[in-house]
N, C-alpha and C positions, 0 to 999 in steps of 0.2 A: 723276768719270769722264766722258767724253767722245769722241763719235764722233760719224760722221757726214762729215765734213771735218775736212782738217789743221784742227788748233787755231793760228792766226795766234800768230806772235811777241808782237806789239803784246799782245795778248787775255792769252797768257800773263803776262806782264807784270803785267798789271794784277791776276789773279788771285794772283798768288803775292806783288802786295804786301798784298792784302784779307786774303789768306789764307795768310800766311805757314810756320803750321806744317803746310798739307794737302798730304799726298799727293797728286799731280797724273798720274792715267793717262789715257792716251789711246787708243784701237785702233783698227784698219783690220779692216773686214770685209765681209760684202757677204750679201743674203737665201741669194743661192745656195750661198755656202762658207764660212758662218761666221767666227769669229773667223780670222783671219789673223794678225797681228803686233800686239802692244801697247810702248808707252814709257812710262816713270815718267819724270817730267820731276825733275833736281833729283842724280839717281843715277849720271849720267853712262851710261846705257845705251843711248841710242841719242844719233845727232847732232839738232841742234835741227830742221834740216827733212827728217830721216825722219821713216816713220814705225811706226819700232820692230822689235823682233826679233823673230822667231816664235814664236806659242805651241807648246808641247811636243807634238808630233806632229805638225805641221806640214812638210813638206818644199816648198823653195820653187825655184824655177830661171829662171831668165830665157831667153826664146828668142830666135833672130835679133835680137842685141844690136847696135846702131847703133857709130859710130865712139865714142860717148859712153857707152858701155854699157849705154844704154837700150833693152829690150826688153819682150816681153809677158810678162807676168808669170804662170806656170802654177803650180800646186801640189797638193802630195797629201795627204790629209787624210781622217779618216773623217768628220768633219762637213760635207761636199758634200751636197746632193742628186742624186737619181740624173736625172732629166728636167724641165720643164715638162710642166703639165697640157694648156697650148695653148703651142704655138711658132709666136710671129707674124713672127718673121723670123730672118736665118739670122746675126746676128751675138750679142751676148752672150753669155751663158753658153754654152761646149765642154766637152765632156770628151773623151779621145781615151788608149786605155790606159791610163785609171786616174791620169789628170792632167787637171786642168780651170782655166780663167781663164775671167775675166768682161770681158778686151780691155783691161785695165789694163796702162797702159806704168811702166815703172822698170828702176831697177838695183838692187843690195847693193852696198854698201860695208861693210867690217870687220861682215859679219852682219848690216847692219840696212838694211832696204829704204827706197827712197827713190822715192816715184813724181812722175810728170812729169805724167801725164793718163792718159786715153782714148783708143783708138785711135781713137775717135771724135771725140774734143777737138780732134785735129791737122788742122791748116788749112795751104794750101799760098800763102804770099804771096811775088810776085817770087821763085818757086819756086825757095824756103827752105822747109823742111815746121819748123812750130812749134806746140811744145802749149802751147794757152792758158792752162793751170790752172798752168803753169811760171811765165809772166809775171803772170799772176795773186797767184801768192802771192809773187813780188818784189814788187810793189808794195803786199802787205799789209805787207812788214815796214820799211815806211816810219812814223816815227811819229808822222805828221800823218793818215794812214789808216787809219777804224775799218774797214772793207769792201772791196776792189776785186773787180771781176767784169773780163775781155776779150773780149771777141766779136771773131768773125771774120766781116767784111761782106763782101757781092759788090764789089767794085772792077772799074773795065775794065781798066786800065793793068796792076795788081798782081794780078790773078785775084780774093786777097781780101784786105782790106786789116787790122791790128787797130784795133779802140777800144776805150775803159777806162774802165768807168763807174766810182766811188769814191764812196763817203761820207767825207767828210773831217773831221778832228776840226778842222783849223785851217780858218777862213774865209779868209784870204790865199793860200792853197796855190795853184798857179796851173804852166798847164799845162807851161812850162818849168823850173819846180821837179822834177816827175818826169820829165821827158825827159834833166834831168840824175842826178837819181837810178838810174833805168834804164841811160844809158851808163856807171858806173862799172862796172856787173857783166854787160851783158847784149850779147847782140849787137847794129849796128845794126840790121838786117833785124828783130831784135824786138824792137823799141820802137815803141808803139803809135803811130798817127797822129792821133788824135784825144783827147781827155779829156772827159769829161763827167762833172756833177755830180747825183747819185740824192740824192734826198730823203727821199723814199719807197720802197721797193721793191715791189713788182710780186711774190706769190707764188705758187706753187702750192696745191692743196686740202692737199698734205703738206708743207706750210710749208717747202717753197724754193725760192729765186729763180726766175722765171717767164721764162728765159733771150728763149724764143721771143717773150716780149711786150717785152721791152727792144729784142730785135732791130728789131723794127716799131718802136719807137721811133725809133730811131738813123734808119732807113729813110727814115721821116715828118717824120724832125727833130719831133717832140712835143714840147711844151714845159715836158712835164714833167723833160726834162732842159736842163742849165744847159751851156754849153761854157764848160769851163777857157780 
């Protein structure tokens, strides 16, 4: 069982050859509204990059959906909490007649939700609006990459520009290997501009990615990243 983030293609992969006869679940959920949707990989229940259909008593609805059918993702549930104890700012967790989100964008397709990011994830480059965790997980399902993370940097020209930090299983991977990986499926406008090699990662006290210190990296140019 596994949560937290999508479980990567590649990951899957390797897991169901280790582990050929296990059951593989995976769920989307969040502190404030509990379980949300799960997928059993292997059952054909959901598509490989949702992630999964609702648990039983769950009602889900997407609002002000884009041309892509991507919107904010609401839902109704009795495992919500009712407020925070301190509310430090005015975006995360809403509730509003008995429907609440946490600012998660996606769609459903044939029932099973598919998210894209954060409405916070979404950066506006050569004003294109693109959510990072999208280009993010294409680039996971490359299978030269154990990891990819995308930031969105201050650029003058482009407002802000991406980069794509990877861990790479192949040492030859090289930065026009993904720039053509990315144009089969992805728009121009989002394919990253830059690529850089993580070694190490950078994390948090709750062990994950330490996004804002990568950022100063890229910033710094630090040498603890490698440019593809």
């Amino acid at each position: 069982t596994t949560a937290g983030a999508k479980l990567s293609q590649n990951l899957l992969a390797e897991v169901q050859n280790l582990a050929a006869n296990a059951t593989l679940t995976e769920y989307y959920g969040a502190s404030e509204l509990g379980f949300v949707t799960t997928a059993t990989h292997g059952t054909g229940i959901a598509a490989p990059q949702s992630v999964g259909t609702p648990f039983p008593g769950i009602d889900i609805e997407i609002r002000t959906p884009d041309a892509d059918g991507n919107g904010e993702v609401w839902l109704r549930s009795d495992l919500i909490i009712d407020d925070y104890l301190w509310r430090d700012d005015a975006h995360g967790f809403r509730c509003v007649d008995g429907w609440s989100t946490v600012g998660d964008i996606g769609r459903l397709e044939a029932g099973a939700l598919h998210l894209v990011g954060r409405a916070g994830g979404m950066v506006t480059s050569g004003g294109n609006n693109i959510y990072l965790d999208q280009v993010a997980r294409h680039l996971d399902t490359h299978p030269d990459i154990k990891t990819a993370l995308v930031l969105g940097i201050p650029d003058q020209y482009l407002g802000t520009k991406l980069v794509a930090l990877i861990e790479p299983r192949a040492p030859a991977l090289s930065a026009q290997d993904l720039v053509d990986y990315c144009q089969a499926s992805l728009q121009k406008y989002k394919i990253p501009r830059a690529f850089f090699r993580v070694s190490d990662w950078p994390v948090t006290s709750s062990g994950k990615i330490a996004t804002k210190e990568l950022e100063m990296w890229v910033t710094e140019k630090d040498d603890r990243l490698a440019a593809l």
